[in-house]
C-alpha positions in Angstrom: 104.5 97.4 115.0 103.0 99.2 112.4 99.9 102.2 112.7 97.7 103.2 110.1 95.7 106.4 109.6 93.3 106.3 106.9 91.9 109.9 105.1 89.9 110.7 102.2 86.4 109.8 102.7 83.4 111.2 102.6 80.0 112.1 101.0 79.7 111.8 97.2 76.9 111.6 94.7 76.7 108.1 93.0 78.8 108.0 89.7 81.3 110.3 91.5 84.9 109.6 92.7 87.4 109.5 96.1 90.4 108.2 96.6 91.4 106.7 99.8 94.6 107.1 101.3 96.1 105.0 104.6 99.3 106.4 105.9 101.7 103.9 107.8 104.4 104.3 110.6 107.4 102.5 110.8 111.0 101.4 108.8 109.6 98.2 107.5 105.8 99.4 105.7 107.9 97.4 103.3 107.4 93.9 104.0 104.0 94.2 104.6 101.0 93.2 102.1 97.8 95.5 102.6 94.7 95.5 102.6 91.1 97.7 102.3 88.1 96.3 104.0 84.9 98.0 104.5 82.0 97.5 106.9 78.7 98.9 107.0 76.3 99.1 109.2 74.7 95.3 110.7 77.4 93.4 108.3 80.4 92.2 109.0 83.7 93.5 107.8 84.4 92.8 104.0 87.4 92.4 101.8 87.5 94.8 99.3 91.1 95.2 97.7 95.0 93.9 98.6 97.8 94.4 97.4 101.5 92.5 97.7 104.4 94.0 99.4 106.1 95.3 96.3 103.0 96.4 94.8 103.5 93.6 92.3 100.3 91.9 92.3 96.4 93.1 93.1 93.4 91.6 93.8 89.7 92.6 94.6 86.3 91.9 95.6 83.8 90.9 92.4 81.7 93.8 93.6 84.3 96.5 92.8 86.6 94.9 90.3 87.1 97.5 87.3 86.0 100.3 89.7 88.5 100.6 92.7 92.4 100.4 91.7 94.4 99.6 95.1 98.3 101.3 94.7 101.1 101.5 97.4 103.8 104.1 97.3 107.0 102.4 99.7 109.0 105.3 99.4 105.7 107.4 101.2 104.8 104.5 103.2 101.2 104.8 101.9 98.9 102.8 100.5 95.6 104.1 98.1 92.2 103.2 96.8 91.4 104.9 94.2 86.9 104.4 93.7 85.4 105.6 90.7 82.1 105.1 89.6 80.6 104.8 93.1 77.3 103.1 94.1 75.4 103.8 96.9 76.3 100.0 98.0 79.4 101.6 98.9 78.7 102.9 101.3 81.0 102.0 104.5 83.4 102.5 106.7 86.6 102.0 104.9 89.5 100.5 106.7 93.3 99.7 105.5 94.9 96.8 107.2 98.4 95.4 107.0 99.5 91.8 107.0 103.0 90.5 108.4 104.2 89.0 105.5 104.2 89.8 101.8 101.8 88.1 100.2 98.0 89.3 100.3 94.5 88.0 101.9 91.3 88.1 101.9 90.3 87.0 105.5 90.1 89.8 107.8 91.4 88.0 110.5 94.8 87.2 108.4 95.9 90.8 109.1 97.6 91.7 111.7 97.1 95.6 112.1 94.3 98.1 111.8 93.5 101.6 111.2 90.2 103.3 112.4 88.6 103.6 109.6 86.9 106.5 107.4 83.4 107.0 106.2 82.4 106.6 102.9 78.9 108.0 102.0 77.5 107.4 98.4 74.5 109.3 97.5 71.6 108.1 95.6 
């Protein structure tokens, strides 16, 4: 059982920068790949960013690639986005996600745990 608590949003102009951070209970954070997805409002939940369970590999969605840099710390059981050069597109609910094993997806429904999520507001 893992939980997640995401922090670190809110309201920024666009070109500006926040750095997302998802804090995770339990011994074996690990063994888990992660995930960010965001949502905003009338469309469905998006992949956004992953990351293995070592850290060892990264991948991202087109639309932020070269932008957003996804990092885990295991010893902190923690897992960051880092968003620079933000677009009003960005705007969302950000949520960190873990999946039972240690390889990363990009399907929502792969991962198995959820936090609540935390607003993102880019202003034009």
């Amino acid at each position: 059982q893992v939980q997640l608590v995401e922090s670190g949003g809110g309201l920024v102009q666009a070109g500006g920068s926040l750095r997302l951070s998802c804090a995770a209970s339990g011994r074996t954070f690990s063994s888990y790949a992660m995930g960010w997805f965001r949502q905003a409002p009338g469309k469905e939940r998006e992949f956004v960013a992953a990351i293995t369970n070592t850290g060892g590999s990264t991948t991202y969605a087109d639309s932020v690639k070269g932008r957003f840099t996804i990092s885990r710390d295991n010893a902190k059981n923690a897992v960051y986005l880092q968003m620079n050069r933000l677009k009003p597109e960005d705007t969302a609910v950000y949520y960190c996600a873990a999946r039972s094993t240690y390889y990363y997806a990009e399907a929502p429904t792969l991962y198995n745990y959820w936090g609540q999520g935390t607003q993102v507001t880019v202003s034009s």
